[in-house]
C-alpha positions as CSV (number, residue, x, y, z in Angstrom):
1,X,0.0,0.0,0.0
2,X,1.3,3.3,-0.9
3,X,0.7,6.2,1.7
4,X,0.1,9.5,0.7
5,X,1.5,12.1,2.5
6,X,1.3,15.9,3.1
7,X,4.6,18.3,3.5
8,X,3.6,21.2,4.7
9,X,6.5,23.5,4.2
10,X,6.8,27.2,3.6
11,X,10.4,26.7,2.4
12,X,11.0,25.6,-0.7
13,X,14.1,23.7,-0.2
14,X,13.0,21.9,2.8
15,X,10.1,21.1,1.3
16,X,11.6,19.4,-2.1
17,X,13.9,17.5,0.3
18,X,11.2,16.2,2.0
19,X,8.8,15.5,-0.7
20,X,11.8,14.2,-2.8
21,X,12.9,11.7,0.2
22,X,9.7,10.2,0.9
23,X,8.6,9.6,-3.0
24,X,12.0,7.4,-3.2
25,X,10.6,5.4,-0.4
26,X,7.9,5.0,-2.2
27,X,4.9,7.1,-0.9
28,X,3.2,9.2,-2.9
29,X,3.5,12.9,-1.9
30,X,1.8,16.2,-1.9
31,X,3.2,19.6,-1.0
32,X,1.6,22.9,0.0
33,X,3.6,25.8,0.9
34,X,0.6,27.6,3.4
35,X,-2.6,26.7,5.3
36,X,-4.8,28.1,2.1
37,X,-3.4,25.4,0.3
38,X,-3.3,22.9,2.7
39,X,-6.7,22.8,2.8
40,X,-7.1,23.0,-1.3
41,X,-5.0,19.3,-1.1
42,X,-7.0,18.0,1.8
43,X,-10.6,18.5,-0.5
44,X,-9.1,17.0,-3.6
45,X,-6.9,14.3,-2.0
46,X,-7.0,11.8,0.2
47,X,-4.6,12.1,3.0
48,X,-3.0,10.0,5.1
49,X,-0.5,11.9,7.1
50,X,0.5,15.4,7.4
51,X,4.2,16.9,8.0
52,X,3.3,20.3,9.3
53,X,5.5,23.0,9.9
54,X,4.8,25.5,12.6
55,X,6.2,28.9,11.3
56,X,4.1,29.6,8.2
57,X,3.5,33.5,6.7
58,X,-0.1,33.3,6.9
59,X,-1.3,31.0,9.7
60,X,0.3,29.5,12.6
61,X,0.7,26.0,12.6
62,X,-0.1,25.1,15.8
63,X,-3.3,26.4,15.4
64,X,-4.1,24.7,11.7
65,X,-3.5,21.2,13.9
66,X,-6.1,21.9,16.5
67,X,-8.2,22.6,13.0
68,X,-7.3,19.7,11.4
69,X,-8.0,17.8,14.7
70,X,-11.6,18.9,15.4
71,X,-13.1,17.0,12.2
72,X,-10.4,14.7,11.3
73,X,-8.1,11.5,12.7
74,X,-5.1,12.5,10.2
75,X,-1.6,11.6,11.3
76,X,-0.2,14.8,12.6
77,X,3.9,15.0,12.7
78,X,5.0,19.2,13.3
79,X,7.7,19.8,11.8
80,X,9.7,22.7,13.3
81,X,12.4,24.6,14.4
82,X,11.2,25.8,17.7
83,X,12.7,24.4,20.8
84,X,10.3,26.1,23.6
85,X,9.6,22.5,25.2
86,X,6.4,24.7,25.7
87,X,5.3,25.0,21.7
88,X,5.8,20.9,22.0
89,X,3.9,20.4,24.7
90,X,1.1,22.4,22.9
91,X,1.7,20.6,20.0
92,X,0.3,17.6,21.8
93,X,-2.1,19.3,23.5
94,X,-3.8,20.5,20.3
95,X,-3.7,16.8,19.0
96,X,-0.4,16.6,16.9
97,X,0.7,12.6,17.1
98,X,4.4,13.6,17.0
99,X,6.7,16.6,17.0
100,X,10.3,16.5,15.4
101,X,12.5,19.8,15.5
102,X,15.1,20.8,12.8
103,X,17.4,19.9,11.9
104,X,16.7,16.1,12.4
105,X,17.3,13.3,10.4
106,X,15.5,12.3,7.1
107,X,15.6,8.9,8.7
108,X,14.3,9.3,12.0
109,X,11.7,11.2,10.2
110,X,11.1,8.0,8.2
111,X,10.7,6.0,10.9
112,X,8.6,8.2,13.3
113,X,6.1,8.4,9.8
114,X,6.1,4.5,9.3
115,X,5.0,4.0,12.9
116,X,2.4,6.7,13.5
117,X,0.6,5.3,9.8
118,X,1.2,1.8,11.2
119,X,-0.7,2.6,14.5
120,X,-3.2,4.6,12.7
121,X,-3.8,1.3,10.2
122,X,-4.0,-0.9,13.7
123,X,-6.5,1.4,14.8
124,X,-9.1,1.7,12.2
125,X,-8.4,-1.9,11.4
126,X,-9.7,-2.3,15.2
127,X,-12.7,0.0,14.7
128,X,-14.4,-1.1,11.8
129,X,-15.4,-4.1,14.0
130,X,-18.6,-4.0,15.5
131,X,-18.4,-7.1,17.7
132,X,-16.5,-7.4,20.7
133,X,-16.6,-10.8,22.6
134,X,-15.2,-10.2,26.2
135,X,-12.0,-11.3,27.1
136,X,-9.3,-10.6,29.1
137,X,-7.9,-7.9,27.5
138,X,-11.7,-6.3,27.1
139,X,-12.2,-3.0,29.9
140,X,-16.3,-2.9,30.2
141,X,-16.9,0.8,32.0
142,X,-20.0,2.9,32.6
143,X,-21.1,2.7,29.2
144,X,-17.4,2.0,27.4
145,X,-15.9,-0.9,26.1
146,X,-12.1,-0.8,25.8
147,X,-10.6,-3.7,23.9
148,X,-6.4,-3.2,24.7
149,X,-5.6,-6.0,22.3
150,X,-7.6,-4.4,19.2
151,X,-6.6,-1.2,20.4
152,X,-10.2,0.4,19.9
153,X,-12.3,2.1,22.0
154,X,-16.1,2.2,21.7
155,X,-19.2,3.9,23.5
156,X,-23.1,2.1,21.8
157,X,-21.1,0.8,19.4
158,X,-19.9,4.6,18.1
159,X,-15.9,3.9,17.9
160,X,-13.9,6.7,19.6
161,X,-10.1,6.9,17.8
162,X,-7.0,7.2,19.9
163,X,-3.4,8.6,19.5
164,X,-0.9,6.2,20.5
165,X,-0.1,7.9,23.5
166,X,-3.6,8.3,25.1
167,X,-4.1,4.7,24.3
168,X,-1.1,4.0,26.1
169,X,-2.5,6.4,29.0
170,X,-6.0,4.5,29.1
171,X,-3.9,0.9,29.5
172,X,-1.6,2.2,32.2
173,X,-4.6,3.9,33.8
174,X,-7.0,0.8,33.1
175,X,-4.7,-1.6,34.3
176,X,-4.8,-0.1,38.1
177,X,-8.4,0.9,38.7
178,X,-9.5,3.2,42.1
179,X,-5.6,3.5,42.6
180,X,-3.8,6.8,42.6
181,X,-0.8,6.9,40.3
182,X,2.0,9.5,40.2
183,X,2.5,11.8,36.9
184,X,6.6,10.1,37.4
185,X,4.6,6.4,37.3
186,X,2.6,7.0,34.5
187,X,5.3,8.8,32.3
188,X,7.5,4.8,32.8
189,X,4.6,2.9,31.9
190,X,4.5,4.8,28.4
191,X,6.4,4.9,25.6
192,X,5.5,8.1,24.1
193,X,7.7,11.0,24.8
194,X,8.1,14.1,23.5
195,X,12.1,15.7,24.0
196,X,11.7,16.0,27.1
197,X,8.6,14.9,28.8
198,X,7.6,16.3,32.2
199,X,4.7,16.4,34.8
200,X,2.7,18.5,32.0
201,X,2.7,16.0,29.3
202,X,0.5,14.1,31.3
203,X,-1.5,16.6,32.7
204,X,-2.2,17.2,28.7
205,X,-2.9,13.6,27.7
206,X,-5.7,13.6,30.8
207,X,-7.2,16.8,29.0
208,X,-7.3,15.5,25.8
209,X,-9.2,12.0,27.1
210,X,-11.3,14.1,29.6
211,X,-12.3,15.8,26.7
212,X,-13.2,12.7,24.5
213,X,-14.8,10.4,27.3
214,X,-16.0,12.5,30.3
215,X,-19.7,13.6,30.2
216,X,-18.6,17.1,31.7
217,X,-14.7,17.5,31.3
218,X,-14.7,20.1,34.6
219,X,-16.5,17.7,36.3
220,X,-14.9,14.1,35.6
221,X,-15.8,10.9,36.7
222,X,-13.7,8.8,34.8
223,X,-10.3,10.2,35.3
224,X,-9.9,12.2,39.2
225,X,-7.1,14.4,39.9
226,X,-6.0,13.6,43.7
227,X,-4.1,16.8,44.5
228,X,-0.6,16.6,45.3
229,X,-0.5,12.8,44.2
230,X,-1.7,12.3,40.6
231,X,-4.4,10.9,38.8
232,X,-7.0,7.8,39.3
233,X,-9.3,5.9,36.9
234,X,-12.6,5.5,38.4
235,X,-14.4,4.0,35.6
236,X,-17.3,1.4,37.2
């Protein structure tokens, strides 16, 4: 299967190195140098994964991913060459999959893209089933059903999509119900990390979850801040 993929790039050069790169591995690329175009590919084209750049003349970046996040599931990789640990942390927080800063390596690019689209295959492989038989690896709360081995995550049978990381927050969290873990626990029992993860990457993986599962986010049930300690999954 050949991936098509979206540079994002206001500079030229950096933008026909990317594009050139990934068409010899073998995906098919588009490139648009702003957000106006962008959004011209992303009507015409059918889009797999976009390598956005933060610093672009006409819009910011960071706000064209939270955008692209409140009607779509796209991979989102910013590309950038901001260090603030803050802009990455906001990155995530706006629902960016993965944030690389220049200059970086063509190949660590490759890599970081081949496993964000092999995760996002996983996961709507997962959700278009309809049918889950319970097993150990099934999670039945209030009215969710969270299968960890099909990595999906339904409420009536209306699937809910995850990033890698939350998923990986929902099995740590899962996995000790009614018990308080730190922010330091649950940072070793995931994988994800941005350059350098902290308290606050946690604090914004909760937010984005609250904000997918809880009824009320300022009033949760599902995932409780204890103050001072860290967080708790109180899912019945």
């Amino acid at each position: 299967m050949s991936y098509h993929v979206l540079v994002v790039e206001d500079d030229v050069v950096t933008r026909s190195k990317l594009a050139g790169y990934f068409e010899k591995e073998g995906y098919q690329v588009s490139e648009a140098e702003n957000g106006v175009q962008m959004r011209e590919v992303l009507q015409s084209q059918n889009i797999d994964l976009i390598m956005l750049d933060i610093n672009l003349p006409d819009e910011d970046g960071l706000m064209l991913t939270r955008e692209l996040r409140s009607h779509s599931d796209i991979g989102i990789i910013l590309v950038t060459g901001r260090t603030d640990s803050i802009d990455k942390i906001v990155g995530l927080e706006m629902g960016a999959d993965d944030y690389v800063t220049k200059p970086f390596e063509l190949r660590e690019l490759l890599v970081r893209v081949k496993n964000l689209l092999w995760r996002i295959s996983l996961t709507n492989k997962a959700v278009s089933r309809d049918t889950f038989e319970p097993d150990g690896n099934t999670v039945h709360f209030s009215d969710w059903i969270f299968d960890k081995q099909r990595r999906s995550l339904s409420r009536h049978g209306e699937p809910v999509k995850l990033t890698k990381a939350e998923y990986e927050l929902l099995v740590a969290l899962s996995s000790y119900p009614n018990q308080v873990l730190s922010r330091d626990r649950i940072l070793n029992m995931i994988s994800h990390r941005v350059d350098a993860p902290n308290d606050r990457t946690i604090d914004v993986l909760i937010r984005r979850m609250r904000a997918k599962m809880e009824f009320d986010p300022k009033n949760p049930q599902i995932f409780i801040t204890v103050h001072g300690e860290g967080y708790m999954f109180a899912g019945d």
